[in-house]
N, C-alpha and C positions, 0 to 999 in steps of 0.2 A: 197462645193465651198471653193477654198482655199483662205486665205484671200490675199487682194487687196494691201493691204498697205505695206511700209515695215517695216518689224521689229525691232526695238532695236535690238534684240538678238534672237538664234533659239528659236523656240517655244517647249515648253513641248513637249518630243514625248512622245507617249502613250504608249509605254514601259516602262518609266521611263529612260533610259540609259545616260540623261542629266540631270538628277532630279538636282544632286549636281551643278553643274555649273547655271545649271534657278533657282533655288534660291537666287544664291548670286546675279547674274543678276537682277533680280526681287526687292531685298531688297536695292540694289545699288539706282536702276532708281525713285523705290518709296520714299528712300531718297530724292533723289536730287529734284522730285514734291514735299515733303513737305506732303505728304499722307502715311510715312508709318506704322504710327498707327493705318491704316484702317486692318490691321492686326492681330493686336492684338483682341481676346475675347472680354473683356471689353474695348472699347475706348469712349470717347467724341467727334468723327470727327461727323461730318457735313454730311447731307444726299451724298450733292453734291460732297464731297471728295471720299465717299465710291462707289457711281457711277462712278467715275475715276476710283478707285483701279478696280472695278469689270471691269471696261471695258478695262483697261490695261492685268489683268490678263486672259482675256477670249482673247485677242486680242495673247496671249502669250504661249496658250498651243492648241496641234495637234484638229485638229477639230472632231475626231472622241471622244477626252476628251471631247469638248465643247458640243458637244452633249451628251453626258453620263450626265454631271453637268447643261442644262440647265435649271433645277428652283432653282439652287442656285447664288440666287442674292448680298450676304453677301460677301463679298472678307474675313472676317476672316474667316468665315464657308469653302468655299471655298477651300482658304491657307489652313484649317483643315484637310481638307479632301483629298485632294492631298498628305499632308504630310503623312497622316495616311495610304495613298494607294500606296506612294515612299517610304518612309523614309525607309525601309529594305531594300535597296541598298546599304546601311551602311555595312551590315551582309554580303551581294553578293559583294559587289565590293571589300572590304578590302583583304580579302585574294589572290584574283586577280591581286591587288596594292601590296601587300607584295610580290605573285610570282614575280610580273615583276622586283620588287625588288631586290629580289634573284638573277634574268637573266641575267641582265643589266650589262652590259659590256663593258668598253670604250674599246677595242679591235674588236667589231661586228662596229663599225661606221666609214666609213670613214671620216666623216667631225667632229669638235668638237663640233658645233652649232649642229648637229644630236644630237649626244651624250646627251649634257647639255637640248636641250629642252628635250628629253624621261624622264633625269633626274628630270627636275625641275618638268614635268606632275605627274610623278608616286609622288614627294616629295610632291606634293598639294595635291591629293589623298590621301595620308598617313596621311597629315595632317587633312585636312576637315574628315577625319574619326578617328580624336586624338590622333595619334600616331605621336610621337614626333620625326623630324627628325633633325640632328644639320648638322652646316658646317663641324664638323668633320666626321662627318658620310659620306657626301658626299663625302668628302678627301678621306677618307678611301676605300670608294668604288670607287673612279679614279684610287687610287694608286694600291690597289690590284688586278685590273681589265685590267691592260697595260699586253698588250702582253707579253710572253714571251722573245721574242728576244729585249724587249725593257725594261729592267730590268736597266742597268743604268741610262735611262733618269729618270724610277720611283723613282731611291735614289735618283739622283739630284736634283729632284721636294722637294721628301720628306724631304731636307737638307736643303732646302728655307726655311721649318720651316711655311707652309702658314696656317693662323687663318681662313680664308674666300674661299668658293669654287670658290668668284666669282676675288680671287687673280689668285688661278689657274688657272680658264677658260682665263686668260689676256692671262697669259704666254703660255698656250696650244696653243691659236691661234693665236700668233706671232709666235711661233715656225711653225702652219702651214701653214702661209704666208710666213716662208722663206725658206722650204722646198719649199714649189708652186712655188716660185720665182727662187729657185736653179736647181730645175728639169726646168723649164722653160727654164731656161738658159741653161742647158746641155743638152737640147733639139737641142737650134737653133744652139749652137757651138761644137757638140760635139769633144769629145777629142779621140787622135789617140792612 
């Protein structure tokens, strides 16, 4: 039976494939209840805390998990064990996140909101598995990543001199607002 309620956030699939993201999820919500010590191995919580934490977290992963895990009633035990049957997603996904890496090409997106989110997914990936990505890094991978035919708007960008990716994403998509705008116009009036 799938559960009734609805959820904060996707629940654990039992793959693991959202390990990294229900975790931070999980650690966020049991912050903000004030229980997320029920976590930890050694804690001093309160029987009645830990019955939250257990029942948040069973509330929170695919049911075919919850039935694998039911006589673990311990939310640290639990979180333990989960970790110890996801945490190698670290190993599977990173090189995956590095390809897309590699891939990723502001030239494959028509829009720049495409672009930037694939962007910022694959740069939290990178990061959530330690690997350090900077605002230059992103630059770099705009600049060198524009189309070919689009080689002077890349120097004029890179003549801005920009510290932050998210300077460029301004300027990116003003400029695609007034292209949109321009084509629009020489749409409805075109010229002879």
């Amino acid at each position: 039976m799938s559960n009734l309620t609805k959820l904060e956030f996707a629940a654990l699939d039992v793959n693991g494939k959202n390990y990294m993201s229900w975790t931070i999820d999980v650690k966020m919500h049991l912050e903000s209840m004030g229980i997320l010590d029920t976590l930890k191995e050694i804690n001093l919580c309160s029987s009645q805390d830990r019955a939250k934490a257990n029942i948040f977290l069973r509330r929170h992963v695919d049911d075919m998990l919850k039935f694998e895990y039911l006589n673990t009633n311990v939310p640290s035990i639990l979180w333990k064990d989960l970790r110890e049957r996801f945490d190698h997603q670290k190993e599977i996904l990173l090189p995956a996140a590095r390809d897309e890496w590699n891939s990723l090409r502001f030239q494959d997106f028509k829009k720049v909101n495409d672009y930037s989110s694939a962007l910022f997914r694959i740069c939290s990936q990178l990061k959530f598995y330690g690997q350090s990505v900077t605002d230059a890094d992103m630059l770099e991978k705009t600049y060198s990543t524009f189309h070919a035919s689009n080689i002077t708007l890349q120097q004029q960008y890179r003549l801005q001199k920009f510290k932050r990716y998210s300077e460029l994403n301004s300027f990116l998509l003003v400029a695609e607002q007034n292209n949109t705008l321009l084509m629009k116009d020489h749409q409805s009036r075109p010229t002879k």
